[in-house]
N, C-alpha and C positions, 0 to 999 in steps of 0.2 A: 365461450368467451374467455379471452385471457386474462389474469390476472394485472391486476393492475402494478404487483410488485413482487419480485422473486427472490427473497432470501438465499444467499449461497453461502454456507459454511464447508470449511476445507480444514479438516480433521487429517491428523497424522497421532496417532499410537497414548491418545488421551481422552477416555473413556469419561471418567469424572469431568476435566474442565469442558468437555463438549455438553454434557448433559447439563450441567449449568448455564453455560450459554444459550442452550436453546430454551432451559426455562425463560431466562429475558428476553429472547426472541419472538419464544413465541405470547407473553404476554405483552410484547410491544406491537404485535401485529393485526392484533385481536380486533380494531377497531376499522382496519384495512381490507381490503379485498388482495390477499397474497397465498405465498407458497415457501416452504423454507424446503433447500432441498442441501442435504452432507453427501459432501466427496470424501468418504473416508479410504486415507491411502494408506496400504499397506493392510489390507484389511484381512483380519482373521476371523470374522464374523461376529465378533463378541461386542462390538458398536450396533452394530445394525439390530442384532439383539436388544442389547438395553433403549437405544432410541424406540423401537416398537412397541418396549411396555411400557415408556414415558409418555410420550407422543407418538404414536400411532398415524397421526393424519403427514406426519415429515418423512418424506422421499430417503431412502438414503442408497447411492451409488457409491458398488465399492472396487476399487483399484487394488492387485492382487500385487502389486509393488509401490513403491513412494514414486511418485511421478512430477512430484514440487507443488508449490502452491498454485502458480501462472498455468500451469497445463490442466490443474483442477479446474480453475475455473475457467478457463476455456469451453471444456467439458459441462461444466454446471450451465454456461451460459447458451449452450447448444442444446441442453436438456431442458430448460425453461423457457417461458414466452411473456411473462409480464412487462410490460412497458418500461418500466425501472430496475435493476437490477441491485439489491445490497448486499455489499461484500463483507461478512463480522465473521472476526476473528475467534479462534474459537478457543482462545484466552482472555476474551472481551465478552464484557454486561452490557448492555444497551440498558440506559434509562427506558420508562413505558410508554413516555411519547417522542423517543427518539428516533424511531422511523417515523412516526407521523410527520414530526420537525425538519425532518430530512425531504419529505416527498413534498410540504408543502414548500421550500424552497427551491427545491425543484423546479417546481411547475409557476416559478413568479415569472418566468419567462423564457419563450424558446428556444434561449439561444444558451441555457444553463448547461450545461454536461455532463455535471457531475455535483456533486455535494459532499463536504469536507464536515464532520463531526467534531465536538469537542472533548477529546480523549484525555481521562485522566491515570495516573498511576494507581492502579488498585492495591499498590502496598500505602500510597499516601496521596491518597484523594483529594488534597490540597496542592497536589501539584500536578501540571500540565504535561502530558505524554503529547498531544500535538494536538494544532490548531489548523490544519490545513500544510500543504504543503511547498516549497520556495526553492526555485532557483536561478544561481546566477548564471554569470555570461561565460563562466570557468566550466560549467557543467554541474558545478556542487548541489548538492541536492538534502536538503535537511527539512525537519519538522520543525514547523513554526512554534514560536514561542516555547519547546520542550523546555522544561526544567523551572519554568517560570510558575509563580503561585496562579492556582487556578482562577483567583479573582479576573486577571489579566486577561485571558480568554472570554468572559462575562461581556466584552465589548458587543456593537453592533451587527447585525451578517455585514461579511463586509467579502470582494474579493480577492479569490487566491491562487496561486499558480496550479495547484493539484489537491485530489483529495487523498489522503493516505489510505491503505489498500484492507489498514485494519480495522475501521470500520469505515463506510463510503457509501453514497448511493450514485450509482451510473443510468444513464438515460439508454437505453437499448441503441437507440438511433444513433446515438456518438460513436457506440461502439462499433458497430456496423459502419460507422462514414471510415472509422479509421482502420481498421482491420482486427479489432480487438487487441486483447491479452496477448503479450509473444510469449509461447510458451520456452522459447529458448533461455527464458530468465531464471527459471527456476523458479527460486524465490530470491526477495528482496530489490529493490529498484525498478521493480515491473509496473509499479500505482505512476512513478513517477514516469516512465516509458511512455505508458498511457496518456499523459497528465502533459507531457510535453508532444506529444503527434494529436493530442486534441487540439490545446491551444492553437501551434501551427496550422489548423483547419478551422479555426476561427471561436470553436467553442469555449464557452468561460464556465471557469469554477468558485461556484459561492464557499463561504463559510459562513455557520449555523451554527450560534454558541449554544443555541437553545437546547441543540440535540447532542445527549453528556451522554457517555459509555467510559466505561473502567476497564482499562487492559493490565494485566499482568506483566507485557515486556519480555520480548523472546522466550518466551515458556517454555519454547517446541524446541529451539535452538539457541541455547545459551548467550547470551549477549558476552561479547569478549571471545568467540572460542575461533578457534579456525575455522573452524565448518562457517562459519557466518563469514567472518574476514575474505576466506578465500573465494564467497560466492560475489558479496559484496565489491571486490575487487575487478573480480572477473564481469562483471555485471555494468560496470563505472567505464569500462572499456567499450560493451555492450551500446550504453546509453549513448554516450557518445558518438559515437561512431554511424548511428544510425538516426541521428538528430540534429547534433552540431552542425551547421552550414559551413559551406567551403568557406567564406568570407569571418564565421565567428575562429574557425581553428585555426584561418592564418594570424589572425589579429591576437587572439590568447590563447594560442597552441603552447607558446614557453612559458605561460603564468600557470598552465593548464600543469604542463610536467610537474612547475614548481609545487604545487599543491602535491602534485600525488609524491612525489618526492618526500617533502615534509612530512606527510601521513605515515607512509610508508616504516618513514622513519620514527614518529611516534608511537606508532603500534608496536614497532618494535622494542622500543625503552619499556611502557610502559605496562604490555602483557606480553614480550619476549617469543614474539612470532614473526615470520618471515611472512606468511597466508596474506597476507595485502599485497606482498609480491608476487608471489605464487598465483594470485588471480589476477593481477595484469597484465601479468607475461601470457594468462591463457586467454584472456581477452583479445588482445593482443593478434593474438596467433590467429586469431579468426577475423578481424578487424574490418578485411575488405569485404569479405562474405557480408558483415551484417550491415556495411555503407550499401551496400546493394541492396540489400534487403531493405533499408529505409527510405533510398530514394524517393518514392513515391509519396510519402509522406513529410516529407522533411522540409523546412520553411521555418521562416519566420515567426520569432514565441516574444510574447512579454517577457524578458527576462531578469534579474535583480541587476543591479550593478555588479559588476566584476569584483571581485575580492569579499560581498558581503557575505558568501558561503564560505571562508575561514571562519566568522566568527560565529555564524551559524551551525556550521559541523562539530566543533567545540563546544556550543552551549549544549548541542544535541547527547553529545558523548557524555558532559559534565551530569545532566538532565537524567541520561538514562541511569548513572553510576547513582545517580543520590535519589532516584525515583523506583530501586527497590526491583529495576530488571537483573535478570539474572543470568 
């Protein structure tokens, strides 16, 4: 019989912050009928080791190269069978009953998708890392409430546009209606890829203030660096292009540029990189390819009003910068 619920943790070259993570993992599962299964990439064996004399009954699948986060859990998600799948970071604590919180919101009703966590900063746990996740009709894509006191999140379940990919719980069956995980994302913007080809298929995502976990904030990939900017970038071309309807990008294709524009140009004042343009241009260059590739999915999403992802991607930045990512 399958498990009712499949842990996937996606490990890249951090031995210690995995082993903590699956301490809370696996003490938040305990009460569940599940399975926790590590994609460790790049693997020298020295994970799969220490995981076997921590926890022994956890799977661990290893990748002889870095193959990104979104191809991990591809993999993960082809490797498991439980009915819900959850995605924790493996720079993320989960509270004890924050799977349980997550699966009973789940299951309020069948047309749930997904389930969105209440992540705090684990340098300052009084502040909010994200509350589900939001976007507008520009394509901007940010984490709710980031930077905000975590009392703020304490609110009702309420709905939200996506769940973020660093702690989540996915319904197997969404995944399957939609095509899953693209692994062409790498990492970063993939939860929200997700999170907008559900919607457009009808599926909705709750938010669960109940269910609290502590993320550290790019741990694995430095928050500020190129290596993030330039995937990020490249990935914002990605997104779009394989979501955005013809009628949303004629209507705010130039409010669309003006954004990345602006960005572009911020990231450059303010950490003296070009890598947000460097990922556009390569997005870019592939653009038609992945409108094809979206076709099939692509449709009509609840989206924010246009322009409220400026002030959203700015809280987001501000949020990570004084919430102790690194």
């Amino acid at each position: 019989m399958a498990p009712q619920i499949s842990v996937i943790v996606v490990n890249y070259r951090a031995t210690d912050l995995l082993l903590r993570c699956l301490d809370h993992v696996a003490a938040a599962l305990e009460p569940l009928d599940g399975e926790i299964l590590v994609i460790d990439n790049a693997a020298t064996g020295e994970v799969a080791r220490a995981v076997q004399q921590r926890h022994p009954a956890v799977r661990v699948l290893e990748e002889p190269v870095n193959t990104g986060f979104s191809p991990a859990v591809v993999r993960g998600t082809r490797e498991t069978t439980g009915e819900w799948i959850a995605l924790v970071n493996n720079d993320a604590d989960v509270a004890p009953d924050c799977l349980t919180r997550l699966l009973e919101a789940g299951e309020s009703a069948p047309d749930v998708g997904s389930v969105a966590a209440q992540v705090r900063f684990t340098e300052r746990p009084d502040v909010l890392n994200s509350a589900g996740l939001e976007v507008d009709r520009l394509g901007v894509a940010w984490e709710r409430l980031a930077g905000a006191p975590a009392t703020e999140g304490a609110a009702a379940p309420r709905e939200v546009f996506g769940a973020t990919g660093c702690v989540a719980l996915y319904r197997r069956a969404t995944l399957e209606a939609i095509g899953g995980f693209d692994p062409a994302f790498f990492a970063y913007l993939e939860d929200v890829d997700v999170a907008w080809r559900a919607r457009a298929a009808g599926w909705r995502t709750v938010y669960e203030p109940r269910a609290i976990a502590h993320h550290r904030g790019s741990a694995t990939s430095r928050e500020g660096s190129a290596f993030k900017y330039r995937l990020v970038g490249r990935n914002r071309m990605r997104l779009l292009a394989k979501n955005a309807t013809g009628a949303q990008l004629a209507r705010y294709g130039l409010a669309m540029l003006a954004f990345d524009v602006a960005y572009v140009l911020f990231a450059g004042l303010t950490d003296r990189t070009a890598a947000p343009l460097q990922g556009r241009l390569s997005g870019l260059r592939a653009w038609r390819e992945a409108r094809d590739l979206g076709a099939p999915t692509r449709g009509d999403a609840p989206l924010a009003r246009a322009g409220s992802g400026w002030s959203g991607a700015l809280g987001q930045w501000r949020g990570y910068r004084r919430g102790g990512a690194r």
